[in-house]
N, C-alpha and C positions, 0 to 999 in steps of 0.2 A: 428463907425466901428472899431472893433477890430485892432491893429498893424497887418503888415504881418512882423512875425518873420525873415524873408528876408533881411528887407531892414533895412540898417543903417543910421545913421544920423553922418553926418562930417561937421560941422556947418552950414555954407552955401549952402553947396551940398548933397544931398541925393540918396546914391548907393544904386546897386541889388547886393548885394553877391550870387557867384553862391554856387551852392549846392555841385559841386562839385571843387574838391581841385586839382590843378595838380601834380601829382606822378614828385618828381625829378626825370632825367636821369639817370639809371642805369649806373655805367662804363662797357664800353666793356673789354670782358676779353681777355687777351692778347694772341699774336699772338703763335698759339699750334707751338713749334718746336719739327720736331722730333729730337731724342739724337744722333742721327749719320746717315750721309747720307749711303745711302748701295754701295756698289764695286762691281766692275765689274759686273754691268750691263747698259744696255740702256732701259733709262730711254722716256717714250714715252709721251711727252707732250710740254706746255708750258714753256720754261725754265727760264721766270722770277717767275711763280705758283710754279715750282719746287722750284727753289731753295730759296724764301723766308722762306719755313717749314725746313731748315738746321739752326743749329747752326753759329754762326761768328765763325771764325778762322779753321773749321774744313777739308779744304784742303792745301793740301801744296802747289802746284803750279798750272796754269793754261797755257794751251796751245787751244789757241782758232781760229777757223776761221770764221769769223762772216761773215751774209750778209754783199753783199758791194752795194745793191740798184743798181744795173745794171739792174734789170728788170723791171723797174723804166721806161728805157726808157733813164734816165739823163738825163733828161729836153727837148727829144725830143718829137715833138708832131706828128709825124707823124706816127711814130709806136709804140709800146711797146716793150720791151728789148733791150737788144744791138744790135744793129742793123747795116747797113751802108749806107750811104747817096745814092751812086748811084746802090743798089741790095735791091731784094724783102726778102734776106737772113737775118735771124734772129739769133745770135748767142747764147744768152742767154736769154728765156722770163719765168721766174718763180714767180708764185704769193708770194710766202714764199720772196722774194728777189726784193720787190716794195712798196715802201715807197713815201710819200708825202717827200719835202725837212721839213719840220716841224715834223712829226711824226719818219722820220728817226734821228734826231739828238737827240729827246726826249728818242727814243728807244735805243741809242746807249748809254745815260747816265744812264738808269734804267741799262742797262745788265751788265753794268761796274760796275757800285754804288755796284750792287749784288756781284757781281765777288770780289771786294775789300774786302768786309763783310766778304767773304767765307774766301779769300783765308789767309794762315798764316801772320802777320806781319814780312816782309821782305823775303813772299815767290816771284817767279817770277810770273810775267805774261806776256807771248808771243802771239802777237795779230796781228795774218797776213792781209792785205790788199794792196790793189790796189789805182789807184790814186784816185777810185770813193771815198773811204772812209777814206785813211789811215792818210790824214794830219787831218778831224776834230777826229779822234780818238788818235790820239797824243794830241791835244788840249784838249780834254775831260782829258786823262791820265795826263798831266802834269799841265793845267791850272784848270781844273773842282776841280778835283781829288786830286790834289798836290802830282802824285805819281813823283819816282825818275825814269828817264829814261837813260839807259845803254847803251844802243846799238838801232841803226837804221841796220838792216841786209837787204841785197839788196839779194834775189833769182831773179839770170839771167839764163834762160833757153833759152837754146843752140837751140833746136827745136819749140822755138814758132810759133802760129799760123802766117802766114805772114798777112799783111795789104793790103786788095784789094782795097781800096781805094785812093791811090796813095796819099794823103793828107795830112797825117803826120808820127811819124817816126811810125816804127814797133813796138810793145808793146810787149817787151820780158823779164820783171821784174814785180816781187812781193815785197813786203816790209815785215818787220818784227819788230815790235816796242817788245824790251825787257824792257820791267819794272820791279823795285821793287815795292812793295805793302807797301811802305813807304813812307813819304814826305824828300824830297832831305838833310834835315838834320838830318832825324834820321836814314837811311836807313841804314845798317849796316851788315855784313856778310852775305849776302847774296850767292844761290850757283850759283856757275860758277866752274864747273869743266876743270879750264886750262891745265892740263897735262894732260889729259885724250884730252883734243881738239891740244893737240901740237902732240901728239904721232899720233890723227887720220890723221893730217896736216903735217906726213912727219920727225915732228920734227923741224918746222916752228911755229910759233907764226900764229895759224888761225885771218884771215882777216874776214872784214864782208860781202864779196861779196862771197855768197855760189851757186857754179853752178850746178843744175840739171836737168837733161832733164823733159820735162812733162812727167804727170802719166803714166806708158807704161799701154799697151791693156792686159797684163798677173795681172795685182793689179785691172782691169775694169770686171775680171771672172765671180765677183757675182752680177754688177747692173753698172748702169752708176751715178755716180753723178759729176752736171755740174760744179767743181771747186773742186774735189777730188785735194789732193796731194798727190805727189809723197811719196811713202814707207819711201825712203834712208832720204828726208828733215825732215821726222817728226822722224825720229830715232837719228837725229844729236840732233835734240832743243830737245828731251829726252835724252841724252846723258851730254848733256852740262850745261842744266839750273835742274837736279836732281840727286836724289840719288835712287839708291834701296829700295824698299820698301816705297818708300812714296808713295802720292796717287795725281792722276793728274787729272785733270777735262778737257773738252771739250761741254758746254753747246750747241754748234751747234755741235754735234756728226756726221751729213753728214754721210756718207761710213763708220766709223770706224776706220778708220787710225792710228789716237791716239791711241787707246786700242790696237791696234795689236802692234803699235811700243812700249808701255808702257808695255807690257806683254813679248814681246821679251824681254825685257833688265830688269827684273825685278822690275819694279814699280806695284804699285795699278793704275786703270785708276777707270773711270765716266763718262760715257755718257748724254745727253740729246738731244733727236730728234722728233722735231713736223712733221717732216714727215713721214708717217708708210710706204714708199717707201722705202725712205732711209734708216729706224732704219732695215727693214729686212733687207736689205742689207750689216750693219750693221755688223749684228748679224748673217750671212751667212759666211762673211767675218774673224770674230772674229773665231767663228767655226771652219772654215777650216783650220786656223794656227796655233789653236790646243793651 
């Protein structure tokens, strides 16, 4: 019986070679960036999709208000969002704003990782929250991250909602983590426009306790969103933490806020909003202030 041209012999053992050959892995080609993110506009999507196709370094600062998992629940199991123990009232229930405690801290490291990439070496990053999220986003900032942290700013609002629960205190403060987008030893000139903040302060050395009333019902004209801020607070952290002409990002774009106070005062803004709600409103908003 003739050999089957197949089979080899390897002394003591005799294999089948197959006929066919397995093709190496091609390398994937690498990630398409585009050459510049584009300005002023709101940007309608995903904003870790987004902003992974931007170059590194290609904004100057960031002024961000990110979910804070309040509709979530926060570990309550009886209802969903913020809620209170003895009424059927629901204060906050948004799906964009409901996170696992695992998937929210994972998300909170991608949006930041990204934001760092973006933002200039030794630009700021101003990243507001509440007690739901703001101490593990300091952790991420300073311990994840090894960014430089500046300032902790307390927003105490004079008209907060009051507490019908009788249980604990009134919750009438926001926070404000200012960072550099450096690690604590390189960080270096970074902006802080002081005289510009002493002259809005009176002529006093501003403090970090900034008080404003909540959003009024006159900046709510073009849509509701449930954790807008106020005009006057996001015109100060544009004032303080840049210059003219740079360019500002806000990956949770929300109502628009940033772009209207970034355009008053002459900066470039950049939005990013996965809700087509809010990005109209947005963009109703941006509109109307011309």
């Amino acid at each position: 019986m003739p050999a089957d041209p197949r089979i080899r012999s390897n002394g003591a053992m005799t294999t089948r070679s197959s006929s066919r050959r397995r093709q190496p892995e091609r390398p994937r080609p690498p990630r398409r960036l585009d050459p510049e993110p584009p300005v002023a506009q709101v940007l309608r999507g995903d904003c870790l999709q987004i902003m992974a196709t931007w170059p590194s370094g290609c904004i100057d600062h960031c002024i961000v208000d990110p979910p804070f998992n309040i509709g979530s629940g926060s570990g309550r199991k009886a209802k969903a969002g913020l809620g209170w123990a003895f009424s059927s009232h629901v204060t906050m229930e948004e799906g964009w704003d409901a996170f696992t405690a695992d998937e929210f801290y994972e998300f909170n490291v991608r949006w930041l990782s990204e934001v760092s990439r973006l933002v200039k070496p030794n630009g700021n990053i101003l990243v507001f929250g509440t007690y739901h999220n703001i101490y593990q986003l300091g952790f991420i900032l300073q311990h994840v991250l090894k960014r430089r942290i500046l300032n902790s700013v307390v927003w105490f609002k004079p008209n907060a909602q009051p507490n019908i629960t009788a249980r604990t205190l009134t919750e009438s403060t926001e926070q404000i983590i200012w960072a550099v987008n450096e690690t604590p030893a390189k960080a270096t000139r970074w902006t802080f426009n002081y005289w510009h903040a002493k002259e809005m302060n009176g002529g006093k050395q501003m403090r970090n306790l900034w008080e404003f009333p909540v959003t009024a019902k006159r900046e709510r004209s073009e849509g509701k969103h449930p954790s807008q801020k106020p005009l006057a607070l996001i015109e100060r952290a544009v004032q303080l933490a840049s210059n003219p002409g740079e360019l500002l990002l806000d990956p949770f774009g929300g109502a628009g806020t940033l772009a209207v106070a970034a355009a008053k005062h002459g900066r470039r803004w950049l939005l990013v909003e996965s809700v087509a709600e809010y990005a109209d409103i947005a963009e109703r908003r941006i509109e109307a202030a011309g």
